[in-house]
N, C-alpha and C positions, 0 to 999 in steps of 0.2 A: 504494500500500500504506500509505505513513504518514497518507494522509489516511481512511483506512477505520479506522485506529486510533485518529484522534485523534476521527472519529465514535462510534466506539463506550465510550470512553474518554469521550467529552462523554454520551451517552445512560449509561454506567453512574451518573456522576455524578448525572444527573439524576435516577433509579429509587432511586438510594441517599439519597435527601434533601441532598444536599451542596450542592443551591444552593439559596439562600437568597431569599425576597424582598428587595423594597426597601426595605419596612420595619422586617424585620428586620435586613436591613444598617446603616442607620440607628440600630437600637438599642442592638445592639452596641457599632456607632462613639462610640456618646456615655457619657459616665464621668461618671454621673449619678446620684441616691437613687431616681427616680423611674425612670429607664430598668431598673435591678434590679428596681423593683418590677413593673412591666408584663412582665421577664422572669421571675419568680417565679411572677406568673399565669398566663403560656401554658404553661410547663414544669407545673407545677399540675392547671390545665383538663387538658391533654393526658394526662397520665399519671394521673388520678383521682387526685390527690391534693391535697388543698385545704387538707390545712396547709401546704404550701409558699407559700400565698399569705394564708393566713388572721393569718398571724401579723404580718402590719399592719397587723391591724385593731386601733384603741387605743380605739373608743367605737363608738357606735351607726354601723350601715354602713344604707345605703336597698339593698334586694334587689329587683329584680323581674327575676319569672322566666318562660318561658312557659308553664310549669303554672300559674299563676293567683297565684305569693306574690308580695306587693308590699307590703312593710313597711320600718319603721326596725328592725333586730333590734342586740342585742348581741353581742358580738364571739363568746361564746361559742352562742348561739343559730345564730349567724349561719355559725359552719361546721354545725352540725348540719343547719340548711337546704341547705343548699349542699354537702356530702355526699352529701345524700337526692336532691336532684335530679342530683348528676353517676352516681351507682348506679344510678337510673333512665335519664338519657340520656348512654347509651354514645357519648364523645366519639371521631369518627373519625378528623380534622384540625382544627387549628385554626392560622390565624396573622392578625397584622396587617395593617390597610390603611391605616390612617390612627393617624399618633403623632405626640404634641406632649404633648414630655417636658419640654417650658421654658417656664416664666412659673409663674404664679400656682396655675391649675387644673390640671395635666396631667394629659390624658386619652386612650386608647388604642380603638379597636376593629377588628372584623375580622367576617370569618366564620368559623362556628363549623358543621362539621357530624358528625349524631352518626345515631345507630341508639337508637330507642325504639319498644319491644311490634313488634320485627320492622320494623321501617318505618323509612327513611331519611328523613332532613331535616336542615336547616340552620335558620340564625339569627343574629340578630348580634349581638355579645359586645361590650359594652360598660365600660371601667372608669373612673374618674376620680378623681385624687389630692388631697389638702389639707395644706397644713404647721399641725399644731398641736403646740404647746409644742416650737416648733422640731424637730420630725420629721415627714416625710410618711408619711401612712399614706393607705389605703383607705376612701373615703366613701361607693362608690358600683360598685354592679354589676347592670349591666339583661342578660339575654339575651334577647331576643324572636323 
């Protein structure tokens, strides 16, 4: 009996989102500028909302998306693109697979999948950080 509980107690767990990957265990664990920021973006991505993530952006960010934009925008440009394309593609899930929150460049990606004009697909979500004027911000986000 207690082992039929403690399975369905491990499957509730599982359906309710309560476990975590490894790499989001990872990012958590780390007390970092840059590990906020990569959790900024997923909470963001996830929930259509890109100013949670947009507001560290401090100068020109490089965009490429897989509707075809592929620019250096400004910070303000740069959520309006990135608005337009997450209202278009309806994000399903999204989490990390690979993070490296330490050194110089830290950069995060993962897959990313969503619903766009009825039809399901995925893509991988790319971001990558810079320290200017002594603060990290966002220089860089590819989905493809």
């Amino acid at each position: 009996m207690k082992n039929i509980i403690v399975k369905l107690l491990f499957v509730l767990l599982i359906l309710s989102g309560g476990l975590k990957t490894r790499a989001e265990i990872v990012l958590n664990l780390q007390n970092n500028k840059p590990a906020e920021i990569f959790n900024d973006f997923r909470n963001g991505v996830i929930h259509n909302n890109v100013s949670e993530f947009t507001k560290h952006f401090k100068g020109d960010v490089l965009i490429k998306l897989r509707n075809g934009v592929a620019d250096y925008f400004s910070p303000n440009q740069a959520y309006f693109v990135l608005k337009d394309f997450f209202d278009s593609y309806e994000v399903v899930s999204f989490g990390y697979k690979n993070i490296s929150a330490e050194g110089n460049f830290p950069s995060a990606s993962g897959e990313l999948t969503f619903k766009h004009n009825g039809m399901n697909g995925s893509a991988l979500a790319f971001i990558s950080l810079e320290k200017k004027n002594n603060e990290w911000v966002i220089v860089q986000i590819t989905i493809n």
